[in-house]
N, C-alpha and C positions, 0 to 999 in steps of 0.2 A: 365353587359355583353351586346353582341347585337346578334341580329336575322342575323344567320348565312345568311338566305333568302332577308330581303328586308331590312338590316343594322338599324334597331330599335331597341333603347336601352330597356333592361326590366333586371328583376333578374334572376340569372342564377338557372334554373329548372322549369320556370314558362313555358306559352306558351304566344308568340310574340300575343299582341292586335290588328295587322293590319289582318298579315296573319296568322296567328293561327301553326306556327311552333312550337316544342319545343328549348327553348334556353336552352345549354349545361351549366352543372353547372360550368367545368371548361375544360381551350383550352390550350391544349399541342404542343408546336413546336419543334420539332427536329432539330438536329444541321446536318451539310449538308456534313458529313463523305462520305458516299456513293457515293455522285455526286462527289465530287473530286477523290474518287477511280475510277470513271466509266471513268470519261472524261481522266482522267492523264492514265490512263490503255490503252484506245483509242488511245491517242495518240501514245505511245510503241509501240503496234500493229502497228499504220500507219508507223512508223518507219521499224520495221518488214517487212513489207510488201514489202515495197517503196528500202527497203536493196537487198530482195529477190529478186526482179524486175530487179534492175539494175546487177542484178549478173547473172540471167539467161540470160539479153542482152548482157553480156561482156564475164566474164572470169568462168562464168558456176556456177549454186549453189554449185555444190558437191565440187565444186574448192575454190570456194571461203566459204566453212565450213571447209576445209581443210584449209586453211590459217589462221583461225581463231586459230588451236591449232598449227600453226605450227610461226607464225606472231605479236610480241606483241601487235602491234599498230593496228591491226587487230581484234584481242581479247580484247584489249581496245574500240576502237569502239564499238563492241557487245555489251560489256558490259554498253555501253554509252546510248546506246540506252534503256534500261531499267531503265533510273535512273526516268523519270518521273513515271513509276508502282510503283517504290521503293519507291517516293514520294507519290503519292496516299493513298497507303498504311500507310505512316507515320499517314498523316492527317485522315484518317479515323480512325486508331485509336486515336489520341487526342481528335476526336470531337464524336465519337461514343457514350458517356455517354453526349453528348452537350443536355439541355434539356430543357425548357423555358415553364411555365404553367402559364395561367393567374385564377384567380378565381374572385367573387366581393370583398374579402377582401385582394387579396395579390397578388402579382407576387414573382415567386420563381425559381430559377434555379438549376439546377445539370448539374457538367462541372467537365473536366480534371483540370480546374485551381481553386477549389475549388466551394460549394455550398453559394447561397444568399437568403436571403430571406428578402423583404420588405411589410409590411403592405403599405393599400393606404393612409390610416390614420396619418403615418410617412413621408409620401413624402411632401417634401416644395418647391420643384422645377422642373420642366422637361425641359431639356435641346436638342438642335442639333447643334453638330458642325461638321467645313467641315475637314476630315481628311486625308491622305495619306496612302494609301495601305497598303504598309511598317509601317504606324502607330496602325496597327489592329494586334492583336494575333497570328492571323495567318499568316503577314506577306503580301508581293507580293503576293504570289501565291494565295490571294482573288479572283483575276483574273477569276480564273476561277470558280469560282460560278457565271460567266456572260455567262459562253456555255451552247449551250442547253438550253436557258430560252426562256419562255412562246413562243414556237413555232419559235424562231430564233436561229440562230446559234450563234450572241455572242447578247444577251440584252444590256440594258443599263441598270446602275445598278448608283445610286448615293451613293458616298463613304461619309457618312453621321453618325456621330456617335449621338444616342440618352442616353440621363443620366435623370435618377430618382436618386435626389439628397434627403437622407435620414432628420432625425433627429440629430442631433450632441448630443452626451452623456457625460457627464465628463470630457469638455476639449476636445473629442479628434475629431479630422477633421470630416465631415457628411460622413455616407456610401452612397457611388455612384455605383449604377446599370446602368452598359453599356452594349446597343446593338451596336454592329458593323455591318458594312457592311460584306456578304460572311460564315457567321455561323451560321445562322438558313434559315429555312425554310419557304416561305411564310409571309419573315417581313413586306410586308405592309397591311396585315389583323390584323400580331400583335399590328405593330402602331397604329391600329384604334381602337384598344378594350382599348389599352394603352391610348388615346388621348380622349376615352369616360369614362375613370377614371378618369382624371387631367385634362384634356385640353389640349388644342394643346401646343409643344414645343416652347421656345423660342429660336429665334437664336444667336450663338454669335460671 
């Protein structure tokens, strides 16, 4: 594990030999449900709002909520405007149980797409390749676990996938643990407790 403080590796429960912190036995990262409901919600709203606006500069709110039941393509609208909360929503719940724990013996996850777990002891490789948005689980809409980071309004985020390539058993292919881009929380602290197990990745 490393010292949450000044990034010195030690075992997890001990206390850090530099600065004397405790180092946590094990480090849990959450999958980024939330942030996509908050921002994709956000946006609705602005939609909302921006609808509202131009209705009380033209043809009047009450006028134009009345056209809404009375107007398909008006009621369409409306209802357009809410499809990014509707997505929010989606994604929150697929990634709400997203779970990623590192310990000194193992990284393990728990996801909507099934649980992993790999000893560090079984890992023969670590991997990063450069991937396409659309080539992540969660599709395009990655995208937006770039708003609202680290004090800007869209981050930069490298669309970068990393793989713990397992053991191979009986014939059958090696088990590969991937992280993605836009599904956990705080991946480049994970990279680095992951990169003080194995080593740095290679690229391909």
């Amino acid at each position: 594990m490393l010292c949450p403080q000044c990034e010195q590796p030690a075992p997890g429960g001990s206390l850090c030999s530099v600065c004397g912190a405790q180092i946590p036995d094990r480090e849990t990262f959450e999958g980024q449900g939330t942030h996509y409901l908050l921002v994709l919600a956000a946006i609705s709203l602005l939609l909302v709002a921006a609808s509202l606006i131009w209705a009380h500069y033209t043809v009047g709110v009450g006028a134009w909520l009345r056209s809404m039941l009375q107007e398909p393509w008006v009621a369409l609208y409306g209802l357009s405007i809410l499809i990014p909360l509707g997505l929010g929503v989606y994604y929150w719940w697929i990634l709400r149980e997203e779970e990623v724990s590192i310990s000194d013996e193992a990284i393990q996850r728990r996801s909507h797409w099934g649980d992993e777990h790999m000893a560090w002891d079984d890992v023969v490789a670590y991997r990063q390749r450069q991937i396409l948005l659309r080539q992540t689980r969660v599709g395009r809409v990655a995208w937006v676990s770039r708003v609202m980071r680290n004090h800007k309004l869209v981050a930069d985020m490298t669309t970068l996938r990393y793989e713990l390539i397992g053991t191979a058993e009986g014939g059958t292919p090696p088990p590969v643990f991937a992280l993605e881009p836009g599904t956990l929380d705080d991946m480049p602290w994970l990279l680095r407790l992951i990169e003080e197990r194995v080593g740095p990745p290679t690229p391909l």
